[in-house]
C-alpha positions in Angstrom: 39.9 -56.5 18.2 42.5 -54.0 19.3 42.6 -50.9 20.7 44.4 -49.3 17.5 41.7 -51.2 15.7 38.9 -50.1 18.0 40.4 -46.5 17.6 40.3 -46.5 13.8 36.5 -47.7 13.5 35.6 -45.0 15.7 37.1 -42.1 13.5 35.5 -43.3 10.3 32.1 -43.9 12.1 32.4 -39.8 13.5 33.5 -38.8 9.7 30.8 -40.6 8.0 28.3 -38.8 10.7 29.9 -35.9 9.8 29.6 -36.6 6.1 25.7 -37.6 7.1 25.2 -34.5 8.7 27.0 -32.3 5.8 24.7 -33.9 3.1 21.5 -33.4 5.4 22.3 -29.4 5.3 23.1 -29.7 2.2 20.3 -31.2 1.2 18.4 -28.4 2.9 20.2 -25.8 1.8 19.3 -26.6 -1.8 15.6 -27.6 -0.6 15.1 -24.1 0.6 16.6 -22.6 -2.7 14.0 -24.5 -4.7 11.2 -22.4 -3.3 8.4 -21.9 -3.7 7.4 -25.5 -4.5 4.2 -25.7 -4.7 1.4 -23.0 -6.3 1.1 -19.8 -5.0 -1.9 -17.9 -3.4 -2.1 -14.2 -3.9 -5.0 -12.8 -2.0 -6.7 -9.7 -2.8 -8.9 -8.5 -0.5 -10.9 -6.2 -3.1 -13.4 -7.3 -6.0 -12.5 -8.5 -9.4 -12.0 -5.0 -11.4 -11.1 -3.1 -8.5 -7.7 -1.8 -8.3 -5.7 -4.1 -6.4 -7.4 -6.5 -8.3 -5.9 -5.2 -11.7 -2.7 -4.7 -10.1 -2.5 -8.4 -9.0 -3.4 -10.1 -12.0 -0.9 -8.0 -13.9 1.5 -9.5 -11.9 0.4 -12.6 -11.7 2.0 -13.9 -14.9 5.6 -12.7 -15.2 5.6 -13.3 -11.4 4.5 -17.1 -12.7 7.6 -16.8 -14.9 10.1 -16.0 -12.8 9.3 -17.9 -9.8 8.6 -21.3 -11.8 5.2 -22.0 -10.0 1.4 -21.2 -10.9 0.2 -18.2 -8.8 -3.7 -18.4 -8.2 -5.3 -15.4 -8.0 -8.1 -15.0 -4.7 -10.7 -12.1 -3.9 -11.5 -12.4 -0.2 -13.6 -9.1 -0.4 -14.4 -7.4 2.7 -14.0 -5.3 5.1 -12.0 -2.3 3.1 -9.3 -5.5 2.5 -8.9 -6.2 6.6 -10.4 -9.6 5.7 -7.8 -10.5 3.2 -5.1 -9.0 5.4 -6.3 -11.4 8.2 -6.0 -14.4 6.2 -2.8 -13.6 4.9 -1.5 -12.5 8.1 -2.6 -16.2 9.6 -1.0 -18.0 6.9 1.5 -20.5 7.5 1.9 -22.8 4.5 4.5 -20.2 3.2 3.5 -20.0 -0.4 0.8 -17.3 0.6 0.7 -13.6 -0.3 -0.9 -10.5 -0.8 -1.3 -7.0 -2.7 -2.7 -4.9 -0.1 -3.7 -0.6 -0.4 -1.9 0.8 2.1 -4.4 1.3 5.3 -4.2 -2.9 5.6 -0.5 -2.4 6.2 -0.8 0.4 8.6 -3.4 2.0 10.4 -6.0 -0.4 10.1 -5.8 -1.3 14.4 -5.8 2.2 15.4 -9.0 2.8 13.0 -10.8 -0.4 14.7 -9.0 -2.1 17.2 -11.4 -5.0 16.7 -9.4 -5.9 13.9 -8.0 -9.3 14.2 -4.2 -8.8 13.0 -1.6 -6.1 13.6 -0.5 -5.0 10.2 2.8 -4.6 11.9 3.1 -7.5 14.0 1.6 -10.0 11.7 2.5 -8.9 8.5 5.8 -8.9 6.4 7.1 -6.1 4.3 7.8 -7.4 0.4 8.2 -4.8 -2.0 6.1 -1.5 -2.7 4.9 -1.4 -6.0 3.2 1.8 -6.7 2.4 5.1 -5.3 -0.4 8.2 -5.9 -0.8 11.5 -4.6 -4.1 12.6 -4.0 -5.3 15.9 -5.9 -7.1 18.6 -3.9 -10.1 19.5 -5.4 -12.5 22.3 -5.6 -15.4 23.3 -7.1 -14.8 24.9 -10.8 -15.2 28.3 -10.4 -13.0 28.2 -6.8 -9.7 30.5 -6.7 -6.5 28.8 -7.6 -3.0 28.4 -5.7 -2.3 30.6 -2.8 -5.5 32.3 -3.4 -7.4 29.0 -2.6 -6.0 28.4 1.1 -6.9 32.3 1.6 -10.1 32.5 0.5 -10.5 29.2 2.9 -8.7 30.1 6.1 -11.0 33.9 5.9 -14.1 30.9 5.8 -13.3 28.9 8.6 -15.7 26.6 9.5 -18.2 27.6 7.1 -16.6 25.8 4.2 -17.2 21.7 4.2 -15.0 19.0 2.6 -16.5 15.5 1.2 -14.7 12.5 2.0 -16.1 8.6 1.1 -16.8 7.7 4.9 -14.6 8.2 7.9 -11.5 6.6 8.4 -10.7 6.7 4.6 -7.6 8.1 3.1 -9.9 11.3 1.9 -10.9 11.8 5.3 -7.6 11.5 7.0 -5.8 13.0 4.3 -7.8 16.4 4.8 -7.4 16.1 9.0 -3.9 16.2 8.5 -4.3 19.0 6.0 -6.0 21.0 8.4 -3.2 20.4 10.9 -0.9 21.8 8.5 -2.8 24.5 7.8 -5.0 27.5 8.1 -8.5 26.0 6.6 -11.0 24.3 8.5 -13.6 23.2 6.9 -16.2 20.6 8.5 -16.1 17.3 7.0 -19.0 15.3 5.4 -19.3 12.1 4.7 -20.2 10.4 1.9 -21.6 7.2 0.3 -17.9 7.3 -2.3 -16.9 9.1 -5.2 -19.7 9.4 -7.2 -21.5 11.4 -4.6 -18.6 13.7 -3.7 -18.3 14.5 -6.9 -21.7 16.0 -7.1 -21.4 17.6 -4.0 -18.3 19.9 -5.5 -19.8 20.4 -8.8 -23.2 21.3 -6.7 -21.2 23.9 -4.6 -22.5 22.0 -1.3 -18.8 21.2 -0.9 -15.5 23.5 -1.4 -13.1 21.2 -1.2 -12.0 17.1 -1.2 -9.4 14.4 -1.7 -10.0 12.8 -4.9 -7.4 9.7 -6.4 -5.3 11.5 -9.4 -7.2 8.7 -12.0 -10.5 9.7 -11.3 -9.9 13.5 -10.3 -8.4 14.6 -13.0 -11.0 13.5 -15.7 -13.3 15.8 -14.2 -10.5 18.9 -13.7 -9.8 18.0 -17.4 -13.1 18.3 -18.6 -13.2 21.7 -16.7 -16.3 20.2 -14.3 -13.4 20.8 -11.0 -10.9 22.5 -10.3 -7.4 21.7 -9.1 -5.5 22.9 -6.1 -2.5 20.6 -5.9 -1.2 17.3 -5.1 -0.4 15.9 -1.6 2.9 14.4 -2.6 6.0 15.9 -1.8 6.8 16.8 -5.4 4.7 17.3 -8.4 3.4 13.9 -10.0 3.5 13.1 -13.4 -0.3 11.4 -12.9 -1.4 14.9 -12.3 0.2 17.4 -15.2 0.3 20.6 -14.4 -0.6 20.5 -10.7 1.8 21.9 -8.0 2.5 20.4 -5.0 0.7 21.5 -1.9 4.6 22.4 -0.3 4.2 24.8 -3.3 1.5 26.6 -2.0 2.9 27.1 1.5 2.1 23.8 3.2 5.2 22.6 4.9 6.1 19.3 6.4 3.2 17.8 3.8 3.8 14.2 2.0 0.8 11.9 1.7 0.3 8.8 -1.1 -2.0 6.4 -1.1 -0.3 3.0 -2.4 -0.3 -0.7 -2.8 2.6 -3.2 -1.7 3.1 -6.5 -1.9 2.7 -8.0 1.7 3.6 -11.6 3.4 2.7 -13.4 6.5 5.6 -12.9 9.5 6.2 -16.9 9.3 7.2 -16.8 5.7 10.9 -17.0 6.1 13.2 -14.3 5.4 15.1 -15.9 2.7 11.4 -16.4 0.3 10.5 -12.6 1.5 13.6 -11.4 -0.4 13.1 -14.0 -3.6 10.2 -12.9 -3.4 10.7 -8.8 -3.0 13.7 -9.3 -6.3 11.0 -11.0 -8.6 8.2 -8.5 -7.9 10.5 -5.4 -8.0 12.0 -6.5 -11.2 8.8 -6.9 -13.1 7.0 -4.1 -12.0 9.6 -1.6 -13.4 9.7 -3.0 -16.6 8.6 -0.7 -19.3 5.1 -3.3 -19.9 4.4 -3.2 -16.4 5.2 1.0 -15.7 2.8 1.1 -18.6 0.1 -1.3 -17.4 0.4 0.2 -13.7 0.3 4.1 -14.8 -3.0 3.2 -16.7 -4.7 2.3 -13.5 -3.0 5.4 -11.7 0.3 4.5 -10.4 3.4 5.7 -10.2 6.0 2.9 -9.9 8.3 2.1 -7.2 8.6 -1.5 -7.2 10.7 -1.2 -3.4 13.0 -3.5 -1.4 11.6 -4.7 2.2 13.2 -2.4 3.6 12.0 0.2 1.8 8.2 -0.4 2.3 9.1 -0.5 5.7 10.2 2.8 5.8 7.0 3.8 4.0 5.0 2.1 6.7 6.7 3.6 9.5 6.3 7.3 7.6 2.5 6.5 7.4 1.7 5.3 11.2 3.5 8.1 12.3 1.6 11.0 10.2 -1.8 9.0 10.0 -1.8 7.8 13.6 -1.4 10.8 15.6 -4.4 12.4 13.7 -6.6 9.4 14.0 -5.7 9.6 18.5 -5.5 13.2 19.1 -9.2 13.1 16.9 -10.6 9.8 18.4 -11.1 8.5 14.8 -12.7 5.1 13.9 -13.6 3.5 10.9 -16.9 2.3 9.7 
């Protein structure tokens, strides 16, 4: 054989490894575009009929649609959802996900550092999908607006707010109230709802932080009265309310909320594919509908955007629960 013979074997032997190489990537390139592949898991970790719950099997079938796979629907209750979280945050088959409230994205180690994930750390930002003020609430026959904080700052101490347990949103929500404000009212805990309810119709409480969808059945029904709403502006799932900035609190902006949330070893590309799909169907007019029923406001967010949100909540949440020494039940 000779050399120029030699020579030309050699360059179509590198080109076809080239070639080889090409078609692998390719091949990968389209592999990856094909996700998911397989069924997907959505983890909730609430009971069937809770909120999340509803939120994630309304999803669940456009999401089915638009992605080309089956997505199955598990509750892994407990825990206020940290049990979920875990799992989800541990995942590494990448077809796993979550709708999470927003404490299991954010403060749920500073509550209880025995918490086995970082929300931050192990957890991946997809897309928020809907938000909620809260609605401060007083008894019926309390003073509105402006009158309300004045009546409570001359009080002091003497006045008590209900909350369902420590380390909730209720509870945190009115912390930060009071270190934005004049009142200080003692808190009490409670067994949930139900039972604060009765302690601001029974005038053993003067104030709390109720969600807008069960709060303002009972302001409607003229059984409570409310103050305002912790969001930044007013909210169209409390007509008529003002917003707490209205009434002289400044620097003031508190939702509770639920996301969609991944495991940190799904890659980036599914995150967004993901992120795309959910946003897109949750601002359709079915879904807005579906999702303002159960007391949400839409958002339907990018990564990015939850990310922000996140951020927003450690920050205001955080330094209340360490300055206070605060830990969940």
């Amino acid at each position: 054989m000779t050399e120029s013979t030699r020579s030309t074997l050699c360059r179509r032997s590198l080109i076809s490894l080239a070639c080889v190489a090409a078609l692998g990537c390719s091949v990968g390139a389209v592999h990856a575009e094909q996700w998911p592949s397989k069924p997907l898991h959505l983890i909730v970790g609430f009971p069937a009929g809770s909120s999340p719950d509803l939120t994630a099997r309304a999803l669940a079938e456009p999401l089915e649609k638009a992605l080309g796979q089956t997505i199955i629907v598990e509750n892994k209750v407990g825990a206020g959802g940290n049990i979920a979280a875990e799992a989800v945050a541990k995942a590494t088959d990448g077809h796993t996900f979550s709708v999470m409230i927003n404490g299991n994205m954010t403060i749920a180690k500073l509550l209880n550092p025995a918490v086995r994930y970082d929300p931050v750390k192990d957890l991946q930002p997809v897309s928020l999908i809907g938000v909620a003020p809260l609605v401060l609430a007083a008894p019926a026959n309390a003073p509105e607006g402006k009158a309300f904080f004045a009546a409570g700052a001359a009080a002091g101490s003497k006045w008590s707010y209900g909350s369902p347990g420590v380390g909730t949103v209720g509870h945190l929500g009115m912390e930060l109230l009071k270190s934005r404000s004049a009142l200080r009212p003692e808190h009490v805990p409670y067994a949930g709802y139900p039972q604060v309810y009765q302690g601001l119709q029974g005038g053993d409480l003067q104030l709390s932080m109720l969600p807008p969808a069960l709060a303002m059945q009972q302001i409607q029904a003229g059984k409570l009265r409310g103050i305002g709403v912790t969001s930044a502006a007013r909210s169209p799932l409390a007509p008529g309310l003002p917003s707490l900035k209205e009434l002289g609190v400044q620097n003031f902006d508190l939702e509770i909320w639920n996301a969609v949330a991944a495991p940190k070893a799904m890659p980036r590309a599914h995150v967004d594919k993901l992120a795309a799909a959910v946003s897109a169907i949750v601002r359709t007019p079915d879904m807005r509908a579906k999702l303002a029923v159960q007391g949400w406001q839409v958002v339907g967010s990018s990564p990015e955007g939850l990310s922000n949100r996140i951020q927003q909540d450690v920050k205001a949440l955080g330094t209340i629960i360490r300055e206070q020494g605060i830990r969940g039940q």
